[in-house]
C-alpha positions in Angstrom: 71.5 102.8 102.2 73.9 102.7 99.3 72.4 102.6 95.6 71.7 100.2 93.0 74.5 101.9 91.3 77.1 102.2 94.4 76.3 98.3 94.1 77.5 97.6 90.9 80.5 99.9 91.9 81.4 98.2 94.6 81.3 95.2 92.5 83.5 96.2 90.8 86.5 97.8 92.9 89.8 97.4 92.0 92.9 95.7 93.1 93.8 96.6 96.4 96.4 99.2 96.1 100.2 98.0 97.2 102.4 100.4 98.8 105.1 102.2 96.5 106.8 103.2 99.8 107.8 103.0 103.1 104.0 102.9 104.9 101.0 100.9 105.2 98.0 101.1 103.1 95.6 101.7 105.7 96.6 101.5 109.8 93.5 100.8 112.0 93.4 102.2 115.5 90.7 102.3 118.1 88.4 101.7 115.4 89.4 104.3 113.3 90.6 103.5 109.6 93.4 106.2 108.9 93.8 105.5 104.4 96.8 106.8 102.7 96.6 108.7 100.0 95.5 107.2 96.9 96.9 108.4 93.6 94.6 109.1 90.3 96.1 105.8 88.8 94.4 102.9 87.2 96.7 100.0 86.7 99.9 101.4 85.9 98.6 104.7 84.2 98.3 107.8 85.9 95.6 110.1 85.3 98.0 113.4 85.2 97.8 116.9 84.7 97.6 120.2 86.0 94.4 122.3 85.9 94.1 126.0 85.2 91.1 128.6 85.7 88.5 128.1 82.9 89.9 124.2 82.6 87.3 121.5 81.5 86.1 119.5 84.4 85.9 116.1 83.3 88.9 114.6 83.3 90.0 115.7 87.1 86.3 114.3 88.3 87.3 111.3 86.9 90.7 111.4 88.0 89.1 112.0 91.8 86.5 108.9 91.1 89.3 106.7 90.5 91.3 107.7 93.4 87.9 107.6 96.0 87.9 103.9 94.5 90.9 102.9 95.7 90.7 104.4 98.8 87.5 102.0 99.1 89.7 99.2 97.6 92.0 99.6 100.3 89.6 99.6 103.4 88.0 97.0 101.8 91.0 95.1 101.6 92.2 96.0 104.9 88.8 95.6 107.5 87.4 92.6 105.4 84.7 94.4 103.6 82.7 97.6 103.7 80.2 95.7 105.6 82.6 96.9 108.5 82.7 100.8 108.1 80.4 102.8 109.8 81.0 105.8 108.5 83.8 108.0 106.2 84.7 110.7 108.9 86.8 112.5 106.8 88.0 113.3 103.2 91.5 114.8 102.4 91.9 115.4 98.5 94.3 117.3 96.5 94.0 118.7 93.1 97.8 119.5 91.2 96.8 123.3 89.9 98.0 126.2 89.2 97.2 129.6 91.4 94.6 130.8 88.8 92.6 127.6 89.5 89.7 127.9 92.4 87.4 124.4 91.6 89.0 122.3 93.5 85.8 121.7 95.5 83.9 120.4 92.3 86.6 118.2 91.6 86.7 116.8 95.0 82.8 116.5 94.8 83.3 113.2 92.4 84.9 111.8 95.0 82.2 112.6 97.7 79.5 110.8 95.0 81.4 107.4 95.1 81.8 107.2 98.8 78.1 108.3 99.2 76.6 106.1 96.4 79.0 103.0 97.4 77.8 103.3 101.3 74.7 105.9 101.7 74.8 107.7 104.7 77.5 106.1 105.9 79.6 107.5 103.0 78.7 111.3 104.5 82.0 112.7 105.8 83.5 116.3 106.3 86.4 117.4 103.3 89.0 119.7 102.4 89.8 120.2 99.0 93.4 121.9 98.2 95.4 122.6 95.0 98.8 121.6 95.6 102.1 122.1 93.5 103.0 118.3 92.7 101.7 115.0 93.5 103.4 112.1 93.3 103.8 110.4 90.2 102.2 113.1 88.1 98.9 112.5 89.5 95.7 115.2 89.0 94.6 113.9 92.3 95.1 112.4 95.4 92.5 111.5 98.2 93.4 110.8 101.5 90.1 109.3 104.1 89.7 108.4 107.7 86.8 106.4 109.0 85.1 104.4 111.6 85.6 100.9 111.5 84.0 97.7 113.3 87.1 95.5 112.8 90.0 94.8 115.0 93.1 93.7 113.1 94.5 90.3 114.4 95.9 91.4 118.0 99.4 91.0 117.5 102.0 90.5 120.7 103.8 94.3 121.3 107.3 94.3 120.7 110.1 96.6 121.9 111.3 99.2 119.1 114.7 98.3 121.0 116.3 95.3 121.7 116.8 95.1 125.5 120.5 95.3 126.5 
């Protein structure tokens, strides 16, 4: 059961985030909930950076709160609340970071607080945490999630790729 405190949070998601591409927020398949990645942004700011060994911690946790809450913005948005997931299945999250860095799993481990205190158990989900060179924007983090949904999106007639000649 989530917590008086992933209440509040939830409360208090923010916007959905729009595309700044070529993709869908979130695509829903068979009941699965495949999120694209969600920068470390809050409005228009980016939380940026680039961590080193021996870095303070704080800022990247927060950076990797801020991008778990959009991801749950954006299945929110998308399956018509988190009344509709049953469970995160699985968290992708990158950390900008030089070689020298190795915490990328404490970072990452902000991230796995908000989906746990937003939906309890159901927030419980396997994770890979990687430092990468670059992430778009500038960001400090990105975070990625696929999960299990109860929510079929509006059946919607197939149509060739192709016009028929």
């Amino acid at each position: 059961m989530a917590t008086e405190l992933g209440a509040a949070m939830l409360a208090s998601l923010p916007e959905p985030p729009k595309p700044r591409g070529s993709y869908t927020p979130v695509l829903i398949h068979d009941g699965i909930a495949y999120v694209s990645g969600q920068v470390s942004r809050v409005g228009d700011e980016v939380i940026g950076g680039c961590l080193r060994a021996g870095d303070d911690l704080t800022k990247a946790r927060e950076a990797a709160r801020v991008s778990a809450l959009r991801c749950l913005s954006a299945l929110a948005d998308a399956v018509s609340g988190l009344g509709h997931v049953r469970q995160i299945l699985n968290v992708r999250g990158f950390v900008k970071s030089e070689p020298s860095f190795a915490a990328h799993a404490q970072v990452l481990d902000a991230a796995s607080e908000v989906f746990l205190q937003a939906l309890g158990d159901r927030g419980r989900h396997a994770r890979i945490a990687l430092g990468v060179s670059s992430i778009p924007s500038g960001g400090l983090v990105e975070i990625e999630l696929t999960a299990a949904v109860n929510f079929s999106p509006s059946s919607v007639p197939f149509s060739e790729p192709f016009p028929k000649s």
